[in-house]
NUGU-484774 format. One record per residue (C-alpha): x, y, z; residue number from 1; residue in three letters. Coordinates in steps of 0.05 Angstrom, whole numbers, plus 5000, padded with zeros to 4 digits. Layout:
N
{ketor {X Y Z} NUM "ALA"};
...
//
This chain:
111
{ketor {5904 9573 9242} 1 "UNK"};
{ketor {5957 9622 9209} 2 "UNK"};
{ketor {5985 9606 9145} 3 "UNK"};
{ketor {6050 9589 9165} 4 "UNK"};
{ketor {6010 9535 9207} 5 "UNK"};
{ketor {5980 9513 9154} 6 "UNK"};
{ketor {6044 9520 9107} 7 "UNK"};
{ketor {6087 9474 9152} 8 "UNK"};
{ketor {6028 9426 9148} 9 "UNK"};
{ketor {6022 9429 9080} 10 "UNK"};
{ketor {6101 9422 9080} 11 "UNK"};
{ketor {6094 9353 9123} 12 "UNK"};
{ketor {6043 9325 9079} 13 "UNK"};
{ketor {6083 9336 9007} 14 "UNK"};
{ketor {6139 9295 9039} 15 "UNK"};
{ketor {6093 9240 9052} 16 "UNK"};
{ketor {6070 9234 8991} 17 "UNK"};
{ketor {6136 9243 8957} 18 "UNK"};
{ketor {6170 9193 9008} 19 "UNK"};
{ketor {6110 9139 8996} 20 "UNK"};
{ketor {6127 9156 8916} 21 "UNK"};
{ketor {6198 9149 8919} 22 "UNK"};
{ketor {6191 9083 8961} 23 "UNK"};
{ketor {6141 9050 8916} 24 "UNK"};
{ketor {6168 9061 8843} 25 "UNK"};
{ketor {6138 9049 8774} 26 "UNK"};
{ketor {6162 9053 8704} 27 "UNK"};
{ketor {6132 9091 8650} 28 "UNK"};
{ketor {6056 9064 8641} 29 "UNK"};
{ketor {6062 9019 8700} 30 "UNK"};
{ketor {6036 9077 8745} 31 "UNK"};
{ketor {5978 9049 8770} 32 "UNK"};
{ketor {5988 9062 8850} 33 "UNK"};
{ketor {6022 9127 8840} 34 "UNK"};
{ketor {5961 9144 8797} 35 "UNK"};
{ketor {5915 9129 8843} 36 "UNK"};
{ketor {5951 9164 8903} 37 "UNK"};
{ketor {5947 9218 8855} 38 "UNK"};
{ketor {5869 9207 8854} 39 "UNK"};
{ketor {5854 9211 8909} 40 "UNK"};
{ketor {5887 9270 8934} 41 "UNK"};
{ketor {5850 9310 8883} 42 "UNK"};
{ketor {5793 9282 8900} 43 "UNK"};
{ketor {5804 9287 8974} 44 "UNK"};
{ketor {5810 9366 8961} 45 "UNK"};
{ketor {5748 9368 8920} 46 "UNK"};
{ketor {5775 9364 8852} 47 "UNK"};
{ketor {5736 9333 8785} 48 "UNK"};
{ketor {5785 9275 8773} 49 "UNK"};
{ketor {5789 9241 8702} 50 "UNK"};
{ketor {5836 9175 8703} 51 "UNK"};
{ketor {5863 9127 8657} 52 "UNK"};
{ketor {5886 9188 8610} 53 "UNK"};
{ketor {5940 9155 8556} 54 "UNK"};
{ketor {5925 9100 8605} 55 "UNK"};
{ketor {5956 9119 8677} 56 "UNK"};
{ketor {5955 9185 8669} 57 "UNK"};
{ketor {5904 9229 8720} 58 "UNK"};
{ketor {5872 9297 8708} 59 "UNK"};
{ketor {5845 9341 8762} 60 "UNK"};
{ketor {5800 9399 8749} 61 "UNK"};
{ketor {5786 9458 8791} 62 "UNK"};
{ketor {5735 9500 8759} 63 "UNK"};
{ketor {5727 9578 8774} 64 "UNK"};
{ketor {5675 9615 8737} 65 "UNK"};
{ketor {5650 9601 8677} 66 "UNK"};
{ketor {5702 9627 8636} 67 "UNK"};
{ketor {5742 9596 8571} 68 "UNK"};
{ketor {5817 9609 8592} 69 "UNK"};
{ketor {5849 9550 8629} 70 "UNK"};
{ketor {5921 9530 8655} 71 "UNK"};
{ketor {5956 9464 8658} 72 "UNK"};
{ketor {6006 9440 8700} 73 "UNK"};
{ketor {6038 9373 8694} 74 "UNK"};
{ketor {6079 9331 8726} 75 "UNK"};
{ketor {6114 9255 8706} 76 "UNK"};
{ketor {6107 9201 8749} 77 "UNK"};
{ketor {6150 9149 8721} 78 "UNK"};
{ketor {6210 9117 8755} 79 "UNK"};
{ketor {6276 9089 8722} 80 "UNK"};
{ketor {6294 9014 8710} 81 "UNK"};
{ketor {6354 9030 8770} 82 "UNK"};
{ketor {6368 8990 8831} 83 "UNK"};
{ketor {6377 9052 8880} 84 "UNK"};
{ketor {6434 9033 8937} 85 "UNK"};
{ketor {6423 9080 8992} 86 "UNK"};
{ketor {6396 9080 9063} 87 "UNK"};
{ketor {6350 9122 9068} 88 "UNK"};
{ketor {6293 9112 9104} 89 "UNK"};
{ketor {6248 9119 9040} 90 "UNK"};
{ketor {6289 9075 8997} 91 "UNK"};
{ketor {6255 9036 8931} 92 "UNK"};
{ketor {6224 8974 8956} 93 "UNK"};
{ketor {6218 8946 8884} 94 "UNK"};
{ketor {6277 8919 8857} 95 "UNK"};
{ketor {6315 8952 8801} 96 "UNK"};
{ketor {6265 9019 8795} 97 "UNK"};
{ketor {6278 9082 8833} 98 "UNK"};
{ketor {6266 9148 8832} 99 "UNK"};
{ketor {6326 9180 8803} 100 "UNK"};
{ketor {6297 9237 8767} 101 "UNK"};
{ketor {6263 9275 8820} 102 "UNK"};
{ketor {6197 9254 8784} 103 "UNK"};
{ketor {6169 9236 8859} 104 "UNK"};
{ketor {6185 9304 8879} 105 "UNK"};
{ketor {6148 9331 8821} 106 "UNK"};
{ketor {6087 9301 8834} 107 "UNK"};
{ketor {6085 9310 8906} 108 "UNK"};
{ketor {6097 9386 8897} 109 "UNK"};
{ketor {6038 9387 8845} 110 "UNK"};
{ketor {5991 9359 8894} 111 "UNK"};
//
């Protein structure tokens, strides 16, 4: 497979993910689906995954080496108390919380 193969199927899967995010919203500490999509794509990629950090937060850890240095990268998960009027296919299905703030685009790109 050449990587622009495996770049375009990379490409379809982060709008899945960010299309099942957007269409299933939840507020700040309510993230306990997104979370555990979250999960288990880690996992599913062979990841060490902690959950329930500051309590919906995940953490996924790819070791290399045995070295000291590290790097974080973060994204938010959280939705806003919105009712989103739009018709897209991918539209909120929860009542007054959407995805406003691009947050399901973050975390989509992150995984």
């Amino acid at each position: 497979m050449s990587v622009i193969e495996l770049t375009d199927d990379l490409a379809v899967e982060v709008k899945k993910w960010r299309h099942d995010i957007h269409r299933n919203p939840e507020l700040a500490y309510e993230e306990e689906r997104t979370s555990a999509l979250v999960a288990s794509v880690l996992e599913s990629i062979g990841l060490e995954v902690h959950r329930g950090i500051g309590g919906t937060g995940v953490i996924g850890i790819l070791r290399n080496g045995r070295g000291t240095k590290s790097i974080a990268l973060r994204a938010d998960m959280d939705a806003l108390p919105l009712s989103e009027d739009s018709n897209l296919p991918y539209k909120s299905v929860v009542e007054k919380k959407m995805h406003a703030c691009g947050h399901d685009g973050h975390t989509a790109m992150l995984l």
